[in-house]
C-alpha positions as a printed Julia matrix, in Angstrom:
216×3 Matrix{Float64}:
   0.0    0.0     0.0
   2.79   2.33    0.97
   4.37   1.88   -2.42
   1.1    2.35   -4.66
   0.51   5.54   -2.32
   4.04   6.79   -3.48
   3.44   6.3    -7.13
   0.16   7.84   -6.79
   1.97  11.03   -5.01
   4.47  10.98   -7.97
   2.0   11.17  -10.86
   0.4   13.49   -9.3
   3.41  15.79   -8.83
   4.26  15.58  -11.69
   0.88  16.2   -13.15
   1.27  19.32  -10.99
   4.38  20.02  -12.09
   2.82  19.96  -15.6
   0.36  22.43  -15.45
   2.82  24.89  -13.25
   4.97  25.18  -16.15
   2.62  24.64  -19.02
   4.04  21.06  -19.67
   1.5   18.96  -21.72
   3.84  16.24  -20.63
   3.56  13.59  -17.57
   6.75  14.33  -16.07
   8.58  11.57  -13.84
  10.74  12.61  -10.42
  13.71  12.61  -12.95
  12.57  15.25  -15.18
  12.29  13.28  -17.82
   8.97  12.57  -19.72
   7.35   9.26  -18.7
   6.33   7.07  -21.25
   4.25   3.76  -21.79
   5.78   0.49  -22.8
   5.19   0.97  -26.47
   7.88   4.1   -26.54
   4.78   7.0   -26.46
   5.03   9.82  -24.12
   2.01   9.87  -21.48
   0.03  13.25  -22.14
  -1.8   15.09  -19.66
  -5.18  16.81  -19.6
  -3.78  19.98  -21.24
  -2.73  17.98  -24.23
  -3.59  19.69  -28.03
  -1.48  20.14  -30.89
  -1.34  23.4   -30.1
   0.12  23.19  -26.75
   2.16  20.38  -27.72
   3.88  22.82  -30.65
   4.66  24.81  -26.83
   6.05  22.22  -24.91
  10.04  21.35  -24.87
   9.22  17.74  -25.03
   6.88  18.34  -28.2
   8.91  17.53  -31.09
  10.61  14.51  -29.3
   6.68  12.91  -28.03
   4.67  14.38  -31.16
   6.95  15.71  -33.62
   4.83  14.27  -36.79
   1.66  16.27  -35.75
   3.61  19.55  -34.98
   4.24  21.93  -37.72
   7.93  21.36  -39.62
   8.48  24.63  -39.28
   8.24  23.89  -34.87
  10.88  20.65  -34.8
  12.74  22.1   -37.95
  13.52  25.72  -37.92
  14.72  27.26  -40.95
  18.28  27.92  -40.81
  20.49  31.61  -42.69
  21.92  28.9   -45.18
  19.56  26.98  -47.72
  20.01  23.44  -47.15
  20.59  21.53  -50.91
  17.41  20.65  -52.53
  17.07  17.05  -53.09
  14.49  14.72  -54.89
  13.76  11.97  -52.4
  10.5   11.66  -51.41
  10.2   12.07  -47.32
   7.78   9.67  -45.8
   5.59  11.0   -42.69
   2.5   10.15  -41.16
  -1.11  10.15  -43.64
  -3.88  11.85  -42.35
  -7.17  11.04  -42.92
  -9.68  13.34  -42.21
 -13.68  11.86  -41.92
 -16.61  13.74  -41.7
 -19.36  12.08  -39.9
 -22.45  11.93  -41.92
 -24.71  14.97  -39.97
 -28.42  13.54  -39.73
 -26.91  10.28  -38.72
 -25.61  11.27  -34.9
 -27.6   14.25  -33.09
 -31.32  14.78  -32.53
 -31.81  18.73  -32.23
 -31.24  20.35  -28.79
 -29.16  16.58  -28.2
 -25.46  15.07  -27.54
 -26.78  11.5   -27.15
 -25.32   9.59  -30.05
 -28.31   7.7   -32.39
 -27.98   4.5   -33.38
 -27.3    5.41  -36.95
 -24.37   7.61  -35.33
 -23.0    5.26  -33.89
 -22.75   2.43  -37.05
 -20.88   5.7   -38.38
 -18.61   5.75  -35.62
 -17.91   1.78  -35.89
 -16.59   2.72  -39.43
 -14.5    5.49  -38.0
 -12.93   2.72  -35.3
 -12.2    0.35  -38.11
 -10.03   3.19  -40.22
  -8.37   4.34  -36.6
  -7.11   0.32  -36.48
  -6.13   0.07  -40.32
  -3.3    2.76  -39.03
  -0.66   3.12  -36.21
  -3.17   5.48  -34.76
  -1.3    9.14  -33.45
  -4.62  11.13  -32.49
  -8.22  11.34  -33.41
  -9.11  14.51  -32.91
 -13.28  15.52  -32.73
 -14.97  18.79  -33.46
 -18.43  19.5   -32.2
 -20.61  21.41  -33.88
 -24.61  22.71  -32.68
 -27.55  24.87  -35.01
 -27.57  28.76  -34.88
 -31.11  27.52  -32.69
 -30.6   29.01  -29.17
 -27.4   31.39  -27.04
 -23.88  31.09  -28.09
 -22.69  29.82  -24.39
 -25.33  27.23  -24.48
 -24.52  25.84  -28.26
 -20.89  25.88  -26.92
 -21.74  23.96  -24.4
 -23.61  21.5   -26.32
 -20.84  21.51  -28.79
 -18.68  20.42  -26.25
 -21.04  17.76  -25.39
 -21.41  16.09  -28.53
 -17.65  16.31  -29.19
 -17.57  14.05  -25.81
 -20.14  11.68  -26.43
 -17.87  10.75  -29.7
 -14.77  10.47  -27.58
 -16.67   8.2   -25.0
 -17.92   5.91  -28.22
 -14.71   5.74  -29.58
 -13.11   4.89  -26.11
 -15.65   2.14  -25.55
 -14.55   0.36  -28.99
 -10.63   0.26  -27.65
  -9.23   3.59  -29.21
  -7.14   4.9   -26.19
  -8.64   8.0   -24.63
  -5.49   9.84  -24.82
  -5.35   9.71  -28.55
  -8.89  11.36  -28.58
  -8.46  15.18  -28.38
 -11.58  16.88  -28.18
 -13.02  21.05  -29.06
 -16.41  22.53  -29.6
 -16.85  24.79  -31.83
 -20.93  25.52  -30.78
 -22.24  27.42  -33.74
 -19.46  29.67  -35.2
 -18.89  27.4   -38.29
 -22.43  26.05  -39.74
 -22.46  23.96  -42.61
 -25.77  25.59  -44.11
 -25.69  28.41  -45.99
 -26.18  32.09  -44.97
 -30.71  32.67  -46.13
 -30.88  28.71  -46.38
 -32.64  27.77  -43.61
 -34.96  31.58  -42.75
 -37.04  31.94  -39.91
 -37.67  31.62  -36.62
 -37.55  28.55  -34.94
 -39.94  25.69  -36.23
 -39.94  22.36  -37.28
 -39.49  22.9   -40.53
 -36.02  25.12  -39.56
 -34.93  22.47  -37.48
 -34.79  20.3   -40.18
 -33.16  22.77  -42.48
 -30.21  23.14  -39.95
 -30.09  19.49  -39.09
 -26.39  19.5   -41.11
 -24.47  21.99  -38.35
 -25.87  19.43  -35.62
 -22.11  17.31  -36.22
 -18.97  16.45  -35.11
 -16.07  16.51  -37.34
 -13.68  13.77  -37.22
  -9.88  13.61  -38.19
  -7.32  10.64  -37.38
  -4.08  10.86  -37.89
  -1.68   7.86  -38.52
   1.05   6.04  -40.49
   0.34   3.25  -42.66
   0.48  -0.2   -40.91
């Protein structure tokens, strides 16, 4: 007991120690970054690309999903141009079909979402899976703080499918988006609410979905 206490005091240190300094990172009582027995760093709750682009340990944990320009600063002198073709990771981006996951004013999944999301699990395990990273999206229908909100919410009700079917949860990254980036058109779907405009804006009820991996 005394020894699972101290590892539990450690990780959360260094977890601690993470946030105090910005470090995306769990960091073990050496300083160094811990990592799982497959060689990948752990990441904490603060993990994005973003931050990760931020953190010293970025380009060593993440360095494929960071911008070149991040891990491979440009230098005074040129470097010789050369022909070979560099091999990196493929990303595939899916969009989950809209009218197939969210009811309006919902973030539980339907059961035609989720036969969508099955299909999204078996391209996630045709790769050597680096992140899947999902989007939620809500209707122009109601305040912007609540349709972020619910954004949020269907964004996690995707990660909580996908973990269920064996992707890792920290390889799903997670944003909302609420209703800043509709997939309607501006005068497509007029009028106040009704049934009939519900319908019409049934398309920005989503969550977009992109994995990125390397070819197995």
């Amino acid at each position: 007991m005394m020894a699972l206490l101290a590892v539990t005091l450690g990780l959360c240190a260094s977890l601690a120690q993470a946030q105090a300094v910005d470090r995306v990172y769990v960091i073990d009582s050496r300083g160094e970054v811990a990592m799982d027995p497959y060689g990948l760093c752990w990441r904490t709750n603060f993990w994005t690309p973003a931050a990760a682009a931020k953190d010293p340990a970025g380009c060593k944990c993440d360095k494929d999903l960071l911008p070149k320009e991040v891990c491979e600063p440009k230098t005074t002198a040129d470097a010789p141009k050369t022909t070979e073709k560099k091999t990196g990771p493929e990303g595939v981006k899916v969009t989950v079909a809209a009218d197939a996951l969210f009811d309006f004013n919902k973030a539980t999944l339907r059961p035609e979402g989720k036969a969508k999301l099955d299909e999204v699990v078996a391209k996630a395990n045709s790769l050597n899976l680096e992140v899947v990273i999902a989007v939620g999206h809500a209707d122009r229908i109601g305040s912007a703080a609540y349709n972020q909100k619910l954004s949020e919410k269907r964004a996690a009700s995707v990660k909580d499918y996908l973990v269920s079917k064996g992707i890792p949860a920290n390889r799903v990254y997670t944003e909302g988006k609420g209703s800043k980036q509709p997939v309607t058109k501006p005068g497509q779907c007029k009028g106040p609410k009704s049934a009939k405009v519900i319908a019409c804006l049934q398309p920005d009820r989503r969550v977009d979905i992109e994995i990125i991996g390397t070819k197995k």
